[in-house]
C-alpha positions in Angstrom: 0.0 0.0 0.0 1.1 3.4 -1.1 0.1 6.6 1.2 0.5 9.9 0.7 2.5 11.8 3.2 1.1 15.6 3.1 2.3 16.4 6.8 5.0 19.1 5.8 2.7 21.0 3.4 0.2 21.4 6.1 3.7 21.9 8.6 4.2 24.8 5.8 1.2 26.4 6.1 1.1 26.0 10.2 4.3 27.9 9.8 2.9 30.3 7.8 0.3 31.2 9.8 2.4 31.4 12.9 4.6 33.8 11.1 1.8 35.8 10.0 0.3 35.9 13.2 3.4 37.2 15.5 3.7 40.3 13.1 0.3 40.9 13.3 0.2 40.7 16.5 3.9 43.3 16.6 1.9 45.3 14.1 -1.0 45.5 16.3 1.3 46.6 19.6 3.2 49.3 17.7 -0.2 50.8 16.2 -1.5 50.7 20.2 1.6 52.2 21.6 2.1 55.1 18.8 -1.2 56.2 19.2 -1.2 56.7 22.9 2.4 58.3 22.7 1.0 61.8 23.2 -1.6 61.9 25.5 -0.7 61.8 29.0 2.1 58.9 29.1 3.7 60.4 26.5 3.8 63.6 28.1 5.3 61.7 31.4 7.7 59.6 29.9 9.5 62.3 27.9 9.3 65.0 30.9 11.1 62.7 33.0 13.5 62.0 30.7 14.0 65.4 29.8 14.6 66.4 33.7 17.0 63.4 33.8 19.1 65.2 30.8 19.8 68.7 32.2 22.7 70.5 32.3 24.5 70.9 35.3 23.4 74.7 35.6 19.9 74.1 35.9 19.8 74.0 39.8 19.1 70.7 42.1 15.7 72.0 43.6 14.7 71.7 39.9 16.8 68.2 39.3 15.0 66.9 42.5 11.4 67.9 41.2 12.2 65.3 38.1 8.6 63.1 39.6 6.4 66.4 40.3 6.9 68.4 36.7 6.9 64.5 35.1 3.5 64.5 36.7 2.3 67.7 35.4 3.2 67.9 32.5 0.3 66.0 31.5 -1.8 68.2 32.9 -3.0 70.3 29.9 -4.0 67.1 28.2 -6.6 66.2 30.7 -8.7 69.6 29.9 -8.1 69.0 26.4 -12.1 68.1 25.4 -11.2 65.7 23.0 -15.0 64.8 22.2 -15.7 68.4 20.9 -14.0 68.4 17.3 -14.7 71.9 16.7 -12.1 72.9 19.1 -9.4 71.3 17.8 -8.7 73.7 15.3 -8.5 76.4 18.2 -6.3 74.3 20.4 -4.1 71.8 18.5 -2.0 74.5 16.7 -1.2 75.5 20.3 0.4 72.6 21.3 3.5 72.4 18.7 5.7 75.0 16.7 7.8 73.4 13.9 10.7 75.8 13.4 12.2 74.2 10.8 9.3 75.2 8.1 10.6 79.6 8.7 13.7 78.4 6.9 16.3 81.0 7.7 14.2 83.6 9.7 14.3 84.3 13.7 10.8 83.5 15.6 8.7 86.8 15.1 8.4 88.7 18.7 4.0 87.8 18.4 1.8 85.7 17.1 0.3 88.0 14.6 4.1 88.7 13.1 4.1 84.9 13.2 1.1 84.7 10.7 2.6 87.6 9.0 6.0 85.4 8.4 3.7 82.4 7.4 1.9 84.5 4.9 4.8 86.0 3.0 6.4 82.0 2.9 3.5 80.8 1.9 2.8 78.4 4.5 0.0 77.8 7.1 0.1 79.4 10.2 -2.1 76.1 11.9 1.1 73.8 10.4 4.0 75.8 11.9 1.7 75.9 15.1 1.9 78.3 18.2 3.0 77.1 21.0 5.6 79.9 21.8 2.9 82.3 21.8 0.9 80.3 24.4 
């Protein structure tokens, strides 16, 4: 009697669909973690690294307070009403300033010189954002 032995293409496709599945589930993990990355964790996680990294000028009482401005530094994202879309065109350009898009020229003294900049370089005011204005 001859029989057919088909256990390593059905091994294959086992392997397969474990392969598949572990990158979909990595796939799944990074999409959670980047989109949580700036509410409030985010927030924490950098400040504390960012007290962690200060120059040796900065005094200790500062140095020391590494937990405290960690902590609330997510303040401002928990009275950001993220269930009323209209308002995130008023507060969202607040909350980032990309300096790299004035080329060559210093941060204008106000806001309104800001827009005036962004105007003459043709760019939006809302995607070079505000936040040193705030």
């Amino acid at each position: 009697m001859n029989f057919i032995i088909v256990s390593k293409p059905i091994d294959y496709i086992m392997t397969v669909i474990k392969s598949a599945s572990i990158w979909l589930i990595l796939l799944l993990i990074l999409m959670a973690d980047s989109t949580s990355a700036w509410w409030t964790g985010g927030h924490v996680i950098l400040s504390k690294a960012a007290v962690r990294v200060l120059p040796d000028e900065i005094p200790n009482f500062f140095k020391s307070s590494g937990l405290m401005i960690a902590h609330c530094s997510a303040d401002p994202e928990l009275v950001n009403n993220r269930n009323v879309p209209h308002l995130r065109s008023t507060q969202h350009p607040n909350h980032y300033f990309d300096l790299e898009l004035l080329k060559d020229n210093n941060l204008p003294e106000t806001r309104y010189a800001l827009i005036n900049l962004c105007n003459q370089l043709k760019l939006d005011p809302d995607k070079v954002g505000f936040l040193p204005y705030e």
